[in-house]
C-alpha positions in Angstrom: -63.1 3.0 -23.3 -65.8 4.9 -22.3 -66.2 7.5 -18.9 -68.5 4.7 -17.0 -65.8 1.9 -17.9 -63.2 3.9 -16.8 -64.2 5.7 -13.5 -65.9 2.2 -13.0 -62.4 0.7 -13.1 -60.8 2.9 -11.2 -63.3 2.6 -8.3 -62.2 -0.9 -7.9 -58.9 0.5 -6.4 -60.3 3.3 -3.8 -62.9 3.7 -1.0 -63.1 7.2 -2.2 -65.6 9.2 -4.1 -64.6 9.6 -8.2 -66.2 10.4 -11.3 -69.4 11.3 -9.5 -71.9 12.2 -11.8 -74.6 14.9 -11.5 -77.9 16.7 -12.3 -77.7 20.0 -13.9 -75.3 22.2 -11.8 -75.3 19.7 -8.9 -74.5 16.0 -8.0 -76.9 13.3 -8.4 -79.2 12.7 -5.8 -78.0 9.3 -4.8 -74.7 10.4 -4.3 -75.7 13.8 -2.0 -77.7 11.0 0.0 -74.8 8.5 0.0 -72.7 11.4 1.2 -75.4 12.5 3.9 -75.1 8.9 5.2 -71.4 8.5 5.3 -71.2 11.9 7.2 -73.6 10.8 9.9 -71.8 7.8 10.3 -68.1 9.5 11.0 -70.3 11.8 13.6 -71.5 8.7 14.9 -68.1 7.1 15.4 -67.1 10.1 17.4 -70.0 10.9 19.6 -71.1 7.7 20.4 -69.7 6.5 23.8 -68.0 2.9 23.8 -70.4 0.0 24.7 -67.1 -1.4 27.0 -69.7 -4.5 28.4 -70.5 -5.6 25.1 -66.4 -4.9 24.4 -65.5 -7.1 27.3 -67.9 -9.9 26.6 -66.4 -10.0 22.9 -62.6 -10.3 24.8 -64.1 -13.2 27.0 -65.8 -15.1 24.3 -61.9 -15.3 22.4 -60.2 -16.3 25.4 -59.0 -13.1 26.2 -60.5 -13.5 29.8 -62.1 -10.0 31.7 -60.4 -6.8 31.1 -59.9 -3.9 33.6 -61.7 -0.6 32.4 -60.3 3.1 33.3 -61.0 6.3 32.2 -59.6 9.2 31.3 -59.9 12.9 33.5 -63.0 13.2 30.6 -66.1 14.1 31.8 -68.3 13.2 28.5 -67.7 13.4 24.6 -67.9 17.2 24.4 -65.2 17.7 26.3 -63.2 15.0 25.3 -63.0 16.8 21.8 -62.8 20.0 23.7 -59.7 18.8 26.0 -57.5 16.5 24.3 -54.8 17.2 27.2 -57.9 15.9 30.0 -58.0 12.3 27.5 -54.3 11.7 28.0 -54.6 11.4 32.1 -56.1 8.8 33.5 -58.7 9.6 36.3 -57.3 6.5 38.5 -55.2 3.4 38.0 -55.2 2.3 41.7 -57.4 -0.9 40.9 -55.0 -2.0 38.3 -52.2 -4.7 38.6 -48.6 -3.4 39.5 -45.3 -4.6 38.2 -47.2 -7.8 36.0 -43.5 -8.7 34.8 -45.1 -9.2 31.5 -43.1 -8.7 28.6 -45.7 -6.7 26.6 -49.7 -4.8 27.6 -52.2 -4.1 25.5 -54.4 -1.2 25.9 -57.2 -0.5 24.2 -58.3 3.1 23.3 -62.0 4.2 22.5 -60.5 7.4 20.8 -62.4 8.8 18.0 -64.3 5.9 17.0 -64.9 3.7 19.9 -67.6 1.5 17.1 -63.6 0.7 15.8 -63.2 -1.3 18.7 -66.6 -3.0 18.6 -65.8 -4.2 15.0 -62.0 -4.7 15.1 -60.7 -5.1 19.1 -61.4 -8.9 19.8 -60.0 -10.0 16.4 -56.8 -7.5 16.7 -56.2 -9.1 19.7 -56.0 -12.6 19.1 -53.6 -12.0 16.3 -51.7 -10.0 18.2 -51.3 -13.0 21.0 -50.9 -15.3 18.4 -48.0 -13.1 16.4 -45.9 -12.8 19.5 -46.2 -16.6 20.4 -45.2 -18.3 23.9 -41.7 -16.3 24.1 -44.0 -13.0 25.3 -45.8 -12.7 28.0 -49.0 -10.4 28.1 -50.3 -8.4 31.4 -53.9 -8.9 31.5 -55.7 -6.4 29.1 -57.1 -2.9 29.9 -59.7 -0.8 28.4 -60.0 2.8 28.5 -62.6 5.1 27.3 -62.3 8.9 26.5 -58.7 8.3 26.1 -56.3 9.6 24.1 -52.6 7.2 23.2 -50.5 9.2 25.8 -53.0 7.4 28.5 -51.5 4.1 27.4 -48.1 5.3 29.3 -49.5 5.4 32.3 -50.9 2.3 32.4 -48.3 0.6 31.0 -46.1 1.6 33.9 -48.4 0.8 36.4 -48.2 -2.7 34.5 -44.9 -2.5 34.7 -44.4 -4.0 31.1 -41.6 -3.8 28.5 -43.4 -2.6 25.6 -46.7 -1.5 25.4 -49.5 -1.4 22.6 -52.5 0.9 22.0 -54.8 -0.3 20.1 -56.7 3.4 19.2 -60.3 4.1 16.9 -58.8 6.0 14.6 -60.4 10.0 13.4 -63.2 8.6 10.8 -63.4 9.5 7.3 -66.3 9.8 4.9 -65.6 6.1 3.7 -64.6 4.9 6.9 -65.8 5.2 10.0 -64.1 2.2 12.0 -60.5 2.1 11.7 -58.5 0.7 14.7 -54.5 2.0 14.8 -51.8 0.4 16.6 -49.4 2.2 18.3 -46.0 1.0 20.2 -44.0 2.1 22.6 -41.1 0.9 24.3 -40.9 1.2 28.3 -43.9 3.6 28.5 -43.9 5.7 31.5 -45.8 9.5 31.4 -43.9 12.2 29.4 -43.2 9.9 26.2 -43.1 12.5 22.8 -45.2 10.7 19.9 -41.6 10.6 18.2 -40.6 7.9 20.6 -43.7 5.4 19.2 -44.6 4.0 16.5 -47.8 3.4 14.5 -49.7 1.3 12.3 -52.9 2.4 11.2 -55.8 1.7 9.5 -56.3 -1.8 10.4 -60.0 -2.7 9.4 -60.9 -5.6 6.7 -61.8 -6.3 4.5 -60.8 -3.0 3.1 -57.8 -1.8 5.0 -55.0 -3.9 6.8 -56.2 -7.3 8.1 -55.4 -8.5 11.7 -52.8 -10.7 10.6 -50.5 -8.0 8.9 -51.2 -5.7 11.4 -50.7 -8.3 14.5 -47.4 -9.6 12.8 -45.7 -6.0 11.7 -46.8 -5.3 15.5 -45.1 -8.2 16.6 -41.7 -7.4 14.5 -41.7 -4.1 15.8 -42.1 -5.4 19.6 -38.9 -7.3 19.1 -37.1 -5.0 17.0 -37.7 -2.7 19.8 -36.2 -5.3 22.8 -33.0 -5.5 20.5 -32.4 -1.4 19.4 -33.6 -0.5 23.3 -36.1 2.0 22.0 -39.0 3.0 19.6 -39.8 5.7 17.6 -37.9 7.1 14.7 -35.2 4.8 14.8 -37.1 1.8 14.9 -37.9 0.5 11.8 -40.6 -2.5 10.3 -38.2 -5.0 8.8 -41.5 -7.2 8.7 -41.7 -6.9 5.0 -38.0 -7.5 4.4 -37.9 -10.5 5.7 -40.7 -12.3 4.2 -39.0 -11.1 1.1 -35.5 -12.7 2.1 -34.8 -15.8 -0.1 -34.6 -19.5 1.7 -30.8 -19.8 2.7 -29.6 -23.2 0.3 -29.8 -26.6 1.7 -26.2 -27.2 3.1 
């Protein structure tokens, strides 16, 4: 086999950059531009506030009806990056719903790539509804920009829910610059430790996890989590192991 057949192979099975070739002492042209262009996209992801009109007309259009927008204590980007302790407290909730009764809340968190959102949020979403079928209940959804997770637990108390889900942009890489993560948390109030959630992350076909795996590990989770009481470390995905479980016998 020769090197182009090989490397060629292996890219097949990874987003990231391998058997590069180059030009004399350097790398090829193409790939320094390539890499130029991937870089200015993950600064891109970051810096570019979330379009949360174009967001909310996306929610609409699937059925999702209008979402409530907060914000965190975060002035602009710069200081968002600057004070990640200002993205975790919201500026003010008082327009929000109280006590919903609703069984589960989804939140959904610009973060560190608020274009995550734009590609993944409305599709997420659905699945997720769809995953945890007619037995949940879901408050009406809320978006929050300049946010960090730990906002999530105060709106989800103010919602009054059981379990709540933050749907996050995720830090971009070089090969990927829109990646949404999930992350759960049972009876969210302010003071939660990020040992009491849990996440799944890089959610963002056709590449990384689809909606569907995503919406129905979240949707395990969400019950495993009414049964054990809690999330975090002691709450496992059993998703898997049950798809994997053989049909009982015809009695």
């Amino acid at each position: 086999m020769s090197d182009d057949d090989f490397w060629a192979a292996m890219r097949r099975t990874t987003q990231s950059r391998i058997g590069l070739g180059r030009t004399g002492d350097t790398m090829a042209l193409a790939d320094v531009l390539a890499f130029r262009a991937s870089h200015a996209m993950a600064r891109d992801a970051v810096h570019v506030p979330l379009d949360v009109e174009a967001l909310g007309r996306d929610l609409e259009a699937a059925g999702h009806g209008t979402p409530y927008e907060v914000t965190s204590r975060v002035a602009d980007r710069g200081e968002y990056l600057r004070r990640p302790d200002l993205g975790r407290l919201p500026a003010d909730l008082d327009h929000l719903p109280t006590d919903t009764g609703a069984d589960v809340g989804i939140v959904l968190v610009d973060g560190l790539s608020g274009q995550a959102l734009t590609d993944h949020a409305a599709g997420l979403v659905t699945a997720l509804v769809r995953a945890l079928g007619p037995g949940s209940s879901v408050a009406p959804l809320v978006v929050a920009t300049n946010a960090r997770v730990a906002l999530g637990d105060h709106v989800g108390e103010r919602l009054g829910v059981e379990t709540l889900l933050v749907l996050v942009g995720e830090r971009p890489g070089l090969s990927v610059p829109s990646s949404l993560g999930i992350y759960l948390t049972h009876h969210p109030r302010p003071g939660r430790r990020d040992s009491e959630r849990n996440c799944i992350s890089n959610v963002h076909p056709p590449d990384g996890l689809d909606y569907d795996t995503a919406a129905r590990i979240a949707a395990s989770l969400v019950t495993g989590a009414r049964a054990l009481g809690r999330s975090g470390v002691d709450l496992k995905d059993t998703s898997r192991a049950v798809e994997a479980a053989p049909a009982s016998p015809a009695l």
